[in-house]
C-alpha positions as CSV (number, residue, x, y, z in Angstrom):
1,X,-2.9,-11.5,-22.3
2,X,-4.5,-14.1,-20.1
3,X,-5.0,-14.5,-16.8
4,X,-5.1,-18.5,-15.8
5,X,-6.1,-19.0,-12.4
6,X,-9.7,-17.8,-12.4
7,X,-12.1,-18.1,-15.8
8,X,-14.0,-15.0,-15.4
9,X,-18.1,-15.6,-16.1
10,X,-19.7,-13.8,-19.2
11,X,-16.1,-12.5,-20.0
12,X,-16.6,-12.5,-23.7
13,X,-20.5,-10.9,-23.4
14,X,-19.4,-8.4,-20.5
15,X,-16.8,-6.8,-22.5
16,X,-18.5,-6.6,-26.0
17,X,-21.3,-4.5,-23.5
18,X,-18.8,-2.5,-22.6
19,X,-17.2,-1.8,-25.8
20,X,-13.5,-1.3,-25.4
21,X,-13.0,-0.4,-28.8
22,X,-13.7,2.7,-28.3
23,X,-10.4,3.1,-26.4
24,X,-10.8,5.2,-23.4
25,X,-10.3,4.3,-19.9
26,X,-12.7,1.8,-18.2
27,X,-12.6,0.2,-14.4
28,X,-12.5,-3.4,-13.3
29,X,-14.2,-3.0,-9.6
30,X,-13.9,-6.3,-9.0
31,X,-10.6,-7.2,-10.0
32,X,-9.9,-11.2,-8.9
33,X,-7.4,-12.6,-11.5
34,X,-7.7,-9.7,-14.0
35,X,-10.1,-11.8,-16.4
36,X,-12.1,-8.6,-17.6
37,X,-9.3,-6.2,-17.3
38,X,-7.1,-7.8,-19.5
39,X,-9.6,-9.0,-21.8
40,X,-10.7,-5.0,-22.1
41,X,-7.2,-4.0,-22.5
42,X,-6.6,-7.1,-25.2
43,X,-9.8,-5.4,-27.2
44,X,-9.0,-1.7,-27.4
45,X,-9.1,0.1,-23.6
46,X,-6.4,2.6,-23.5
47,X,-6.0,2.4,-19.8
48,X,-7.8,0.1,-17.3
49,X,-8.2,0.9,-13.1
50,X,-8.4,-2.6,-11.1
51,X,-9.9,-2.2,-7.9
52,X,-10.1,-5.2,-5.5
53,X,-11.0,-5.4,-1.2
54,X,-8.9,-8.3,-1.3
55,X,-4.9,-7.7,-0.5
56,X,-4.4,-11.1,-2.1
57,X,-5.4,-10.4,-5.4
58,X,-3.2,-6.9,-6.1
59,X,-0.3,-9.0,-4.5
60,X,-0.5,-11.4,-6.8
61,X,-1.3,-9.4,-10.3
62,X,2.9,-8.9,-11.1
63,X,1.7,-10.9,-14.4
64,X,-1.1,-9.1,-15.7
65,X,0.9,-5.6,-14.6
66,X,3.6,-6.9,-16.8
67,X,1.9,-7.9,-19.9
68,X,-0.2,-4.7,-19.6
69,X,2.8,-2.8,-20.5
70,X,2.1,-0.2,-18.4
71,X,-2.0,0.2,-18.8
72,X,-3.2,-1.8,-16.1
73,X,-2.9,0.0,-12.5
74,X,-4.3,-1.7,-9.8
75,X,-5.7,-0.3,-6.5
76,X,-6.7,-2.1,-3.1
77,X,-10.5,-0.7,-1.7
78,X,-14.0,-1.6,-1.5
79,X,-15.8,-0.7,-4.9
80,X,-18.5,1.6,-2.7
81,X,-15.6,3.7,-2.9
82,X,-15.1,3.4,-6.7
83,X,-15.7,7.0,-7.1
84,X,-13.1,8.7,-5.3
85,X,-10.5,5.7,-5.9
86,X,-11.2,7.3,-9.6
87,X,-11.0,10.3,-9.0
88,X,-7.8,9.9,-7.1
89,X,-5.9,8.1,-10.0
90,X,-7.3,9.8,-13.2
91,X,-9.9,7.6,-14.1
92,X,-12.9,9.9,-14.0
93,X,-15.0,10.2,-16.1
94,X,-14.2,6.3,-16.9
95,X,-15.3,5.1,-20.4
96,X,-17.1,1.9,-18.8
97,X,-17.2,0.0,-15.9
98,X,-17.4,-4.0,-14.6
99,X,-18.6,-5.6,-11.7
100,X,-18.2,-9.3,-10.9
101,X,-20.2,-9.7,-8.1
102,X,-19.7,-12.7,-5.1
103,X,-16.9,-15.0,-3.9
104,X,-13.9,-15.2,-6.6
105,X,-12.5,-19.2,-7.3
106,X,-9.0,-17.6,-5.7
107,X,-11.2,-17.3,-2.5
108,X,-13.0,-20.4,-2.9
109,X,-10.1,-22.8,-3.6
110,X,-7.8,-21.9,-0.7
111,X,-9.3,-23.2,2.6
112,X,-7.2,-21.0,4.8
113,X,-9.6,-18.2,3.9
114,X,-12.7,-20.4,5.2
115,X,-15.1,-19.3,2.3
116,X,-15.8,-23.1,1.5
117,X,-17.5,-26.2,2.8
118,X,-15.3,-28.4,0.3
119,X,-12.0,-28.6,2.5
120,X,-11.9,-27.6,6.0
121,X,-10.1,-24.0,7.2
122,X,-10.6,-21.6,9.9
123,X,-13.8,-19.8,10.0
124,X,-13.2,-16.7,8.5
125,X,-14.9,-15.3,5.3
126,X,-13.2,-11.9,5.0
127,X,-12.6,-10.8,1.6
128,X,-10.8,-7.7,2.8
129,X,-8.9,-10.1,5.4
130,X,-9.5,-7.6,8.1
131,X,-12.9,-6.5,10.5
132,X,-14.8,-9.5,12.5
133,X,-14.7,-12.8,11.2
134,X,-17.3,-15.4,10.2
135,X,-16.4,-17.0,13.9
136,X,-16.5,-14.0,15.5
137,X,-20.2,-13.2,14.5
138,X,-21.2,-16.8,14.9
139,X,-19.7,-17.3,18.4
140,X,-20.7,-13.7,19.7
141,X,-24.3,-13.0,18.4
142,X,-27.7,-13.3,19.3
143,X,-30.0,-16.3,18.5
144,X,-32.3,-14.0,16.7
145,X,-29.8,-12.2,15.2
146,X,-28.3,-15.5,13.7
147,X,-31.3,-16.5,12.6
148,X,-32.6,-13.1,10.3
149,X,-28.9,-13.4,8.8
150,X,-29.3,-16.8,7.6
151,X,-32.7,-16.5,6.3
152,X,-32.7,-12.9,4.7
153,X,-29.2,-13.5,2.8
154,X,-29.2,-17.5,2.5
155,X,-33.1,-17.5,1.7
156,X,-32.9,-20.7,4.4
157,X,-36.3,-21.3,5.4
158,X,-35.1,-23.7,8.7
159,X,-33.3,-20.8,9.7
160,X,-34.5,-20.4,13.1
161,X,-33.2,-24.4,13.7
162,X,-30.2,-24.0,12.4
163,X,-29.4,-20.9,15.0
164,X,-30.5,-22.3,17.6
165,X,-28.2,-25.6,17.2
166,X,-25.3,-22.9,16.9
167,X,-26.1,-21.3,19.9
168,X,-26.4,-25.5,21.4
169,X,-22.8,-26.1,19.6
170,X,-21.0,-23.3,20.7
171,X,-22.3,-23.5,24.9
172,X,-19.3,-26.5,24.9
173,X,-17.2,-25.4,22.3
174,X,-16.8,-21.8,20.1
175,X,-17.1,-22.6,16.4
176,X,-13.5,-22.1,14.6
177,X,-13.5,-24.6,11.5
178,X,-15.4,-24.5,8.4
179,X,-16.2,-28.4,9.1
180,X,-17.5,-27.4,12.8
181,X,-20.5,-25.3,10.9
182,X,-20.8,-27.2,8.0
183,X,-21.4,-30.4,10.5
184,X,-24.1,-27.7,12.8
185,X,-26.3,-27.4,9.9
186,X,-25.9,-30.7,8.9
187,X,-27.0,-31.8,12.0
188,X,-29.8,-29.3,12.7
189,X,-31.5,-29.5,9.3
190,X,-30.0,-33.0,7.6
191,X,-29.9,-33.8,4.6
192,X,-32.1,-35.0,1.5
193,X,-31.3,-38.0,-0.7
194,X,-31.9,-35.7,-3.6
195,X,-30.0,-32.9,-3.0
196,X,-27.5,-31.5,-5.5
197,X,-25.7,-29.3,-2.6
198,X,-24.4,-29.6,0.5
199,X,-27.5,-28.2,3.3
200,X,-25.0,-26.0,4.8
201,X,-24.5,-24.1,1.3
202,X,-27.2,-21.1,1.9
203,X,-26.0,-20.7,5.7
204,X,-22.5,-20.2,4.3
205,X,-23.3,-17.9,1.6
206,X,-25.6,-15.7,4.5
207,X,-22.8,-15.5,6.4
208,X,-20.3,-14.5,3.7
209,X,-22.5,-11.7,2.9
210,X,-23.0,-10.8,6.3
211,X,-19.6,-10.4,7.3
212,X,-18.3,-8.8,4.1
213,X,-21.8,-6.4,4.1
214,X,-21.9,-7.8,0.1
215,X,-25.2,-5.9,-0.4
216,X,-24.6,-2.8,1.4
217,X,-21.4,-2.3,-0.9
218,X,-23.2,-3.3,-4.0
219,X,-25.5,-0.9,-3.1
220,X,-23.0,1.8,-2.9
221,X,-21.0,0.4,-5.9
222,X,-23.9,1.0,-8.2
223,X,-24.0,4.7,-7.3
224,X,-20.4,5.4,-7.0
225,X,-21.1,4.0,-10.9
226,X,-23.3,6.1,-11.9
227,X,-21.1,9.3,-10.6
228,X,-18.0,8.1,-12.1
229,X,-19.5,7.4,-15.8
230,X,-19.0,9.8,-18.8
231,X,-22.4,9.9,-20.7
232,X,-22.2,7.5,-23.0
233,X,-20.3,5.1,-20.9
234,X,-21.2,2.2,-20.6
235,X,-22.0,-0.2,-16.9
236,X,-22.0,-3.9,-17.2
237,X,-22.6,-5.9,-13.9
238,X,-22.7,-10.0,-13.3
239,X,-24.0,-11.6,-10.2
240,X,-24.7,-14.7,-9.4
241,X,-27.6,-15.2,-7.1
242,X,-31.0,-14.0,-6.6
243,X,-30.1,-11.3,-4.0
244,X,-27.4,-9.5,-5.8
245,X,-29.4,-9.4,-9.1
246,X,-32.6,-8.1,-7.7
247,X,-30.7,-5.4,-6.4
248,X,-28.8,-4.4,-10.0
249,X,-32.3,-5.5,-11.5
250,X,-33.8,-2.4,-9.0
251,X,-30.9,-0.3,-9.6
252,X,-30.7,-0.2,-13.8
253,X,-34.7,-0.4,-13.9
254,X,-35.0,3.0,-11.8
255,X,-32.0,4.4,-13.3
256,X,-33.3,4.1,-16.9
257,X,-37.0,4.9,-16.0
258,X,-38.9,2.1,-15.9
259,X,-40.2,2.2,-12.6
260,X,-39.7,5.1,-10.4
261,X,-37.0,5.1,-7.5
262,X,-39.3,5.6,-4.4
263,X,-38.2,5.5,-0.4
264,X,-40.4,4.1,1.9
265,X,-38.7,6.4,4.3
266,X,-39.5,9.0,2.5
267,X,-42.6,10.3,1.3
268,X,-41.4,12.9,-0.9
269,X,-40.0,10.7,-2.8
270,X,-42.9,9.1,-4.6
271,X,-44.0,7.8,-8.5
272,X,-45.2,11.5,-9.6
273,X,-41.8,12.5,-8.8
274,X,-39.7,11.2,-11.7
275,X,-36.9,12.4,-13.1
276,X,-34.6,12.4,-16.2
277,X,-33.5,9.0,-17.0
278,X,-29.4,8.8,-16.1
279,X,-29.2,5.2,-17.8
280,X,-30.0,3.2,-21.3
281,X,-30.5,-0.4,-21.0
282,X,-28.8,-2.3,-23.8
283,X,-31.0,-5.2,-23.1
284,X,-34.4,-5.3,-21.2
285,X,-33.4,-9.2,-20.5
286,X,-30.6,-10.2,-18.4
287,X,-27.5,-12.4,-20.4
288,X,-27.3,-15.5,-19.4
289,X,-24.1,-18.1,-20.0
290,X,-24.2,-20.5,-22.9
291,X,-24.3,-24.6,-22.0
292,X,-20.8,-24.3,-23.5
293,X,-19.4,-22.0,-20.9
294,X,-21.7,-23.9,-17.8
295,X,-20.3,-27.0,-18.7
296,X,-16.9,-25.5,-19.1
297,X,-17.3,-24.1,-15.7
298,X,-20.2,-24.5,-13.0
299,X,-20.0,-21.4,-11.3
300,X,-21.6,-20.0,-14.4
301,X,-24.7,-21.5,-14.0
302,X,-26.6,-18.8,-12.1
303,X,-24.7,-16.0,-13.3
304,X,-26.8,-13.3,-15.2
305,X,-25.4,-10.0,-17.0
306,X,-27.0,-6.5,-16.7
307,X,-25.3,-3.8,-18.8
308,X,-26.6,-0.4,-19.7
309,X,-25.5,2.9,-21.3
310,X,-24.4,6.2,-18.7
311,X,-26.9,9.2,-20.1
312,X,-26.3,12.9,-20.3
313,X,-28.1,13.6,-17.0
314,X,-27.4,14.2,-13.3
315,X,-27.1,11.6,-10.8
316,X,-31.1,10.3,-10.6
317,X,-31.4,9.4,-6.8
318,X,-30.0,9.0,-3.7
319,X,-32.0,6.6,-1.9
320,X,-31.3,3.1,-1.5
321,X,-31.3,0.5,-4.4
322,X,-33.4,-1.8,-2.2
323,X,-36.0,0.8,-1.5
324,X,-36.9,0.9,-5.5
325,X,-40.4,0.3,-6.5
């Protein structure tokens, strides 16, 4: 079973973490192309639940369905909803569970959903193809607002310039084309002669996150985790920049009892109020991809894996994953 159009990252490492030999029934929340869910059913899963936001990739699974011979079922919803999609078609208590976290190659490669720089499309950047669009935040907000989006979740440290040339740009024209921002941020920031990427790469990937709220649901996908787990389940999670791995670095660390997982919003909530463990980490370190598999395919080059083991204890908090120590 193989699944051709997208090489899913740390396929190989993600599903020997979540050993599927066990049989059992385990949850792809990030479906894409079906790489981990047909490489879990391929290794021993009895029964795999894909979930994906994106209406796209269920309509296109007929293959993997097929050659699942009737152990693949495949869902459309946001992963923050992982538990009651579960719950509502048998899979809890699951076996394991995978996240693939960021923008899928499917998404990249097809300019009509605007997610790249590469080819020009119209500026959209909805994974679930439905709510506001990359325009319509660009060409309706504030200046400030702008500004906080593409420095807190691009890390852009000219972000202030590059919103105000947006506001500037759109005053004659709203922005509706990939190549219209990609040529703003060019313009506002330029470029140096040593750069390995394109100047408007962070802006796109704040944006991106922005519009699809990608840590907000990772936030909640974490949790709905931990709730749909058996003990002895096991969680293994890729991501591929600094954002989304500080937050699964938080989450696991917390969960497992490392560090305690304190609110700043709420004072009861503090490091003398620890409590039962509801995770193992399998490995203190993140996995990272072998030169084999980065030269085989560059979007593996950030991409860490976090994996750890569902104990027999209740839920461990209810806080935020950002607000951890």
């Amino acid at each position: 079973m193989t699944a051709d159009r997208h090489i899913s990252v740390l396929r190989e490492e993600a599903v020997r973490a979540l050993a599927p030999e066990r049989g059992g029934v385990f949850i792809d929340a990030t479906f894409g192309a079906g790489g981990y869910s047909m490489a879990l059913l391929e290794n021993g899963a009895s029964h795999v639940l894909g979930i994906d936001r994106d209406p796209s990739a269920i309509n296109e699974a007929q293959e993997c369905i097929s050659l699942s011979h009737g152990r693949l079922q495949l869902v459309q919803g946001n992963f923050s909803d992982l538990h009651e999609l579960a719950v509502k078609n048998a899979a809890h208590p699951a076996d394991g569970i995978a996240f693939d976290f960021g923008v899928s190659s499917m998404q990249l490669d097809r300019p009509q959903r605007g997610f790249s720089l590469k080819s020009d499309g119209p500026l959209d950047m909805r994974m679930g193809q439905n709510g506001p669009s990359a325009a319509d935040f660009l060409n309706t907000a504030e200046e400030r607002e702008i500004a906080r989006v593409i420095r807190q979740y691009g890390e852009e440290p000219r972000a202030n310039r590059i919103a105000k040339k947006i506001i500037e740009c759109r005053k004659s024209a709203p922005l509706t084309r990939t190549s219209q921002l990609a040529d703003v941020v060019l313009t506002a920031i330029g470029r140096r002669p040593d750069a390995r990427t394109h100047p408007a790469t962070r802006t796109f990937q704040a944006i991106r996150i922005h519009v699809n709220d990608e840590l907000g649901e990772i936030e909640r996908g974490l949790r709905a985790a931990e709730k749909t787990l058996r003990p002895g389940g096991r969680l293994a999670v890729v991501s591929f920049h600094s954002l989304e791995d500080r937050l699964v670095k938080k989450f696991l660390r917390a969960r497992s009892g490392l560090v305690p997982m304190a609110s700043r919003h709420d004072p009861s909530a503090l490091s003398h109020d620890r409590k039962t463990p509801s995770f193992r980490l399998l490995s203190r370190r993140p996995t990272l991809p072998s030169e084999t598999e980065v030269a085989f395919n560059a979007r593996a080059r950030s991409a860490k894996l976090r994996a750890a083991e569902r104990l027999d204890s209740p839920i461990y908090y209810e806080t935020n994953v950002g607000e951890a120590a």
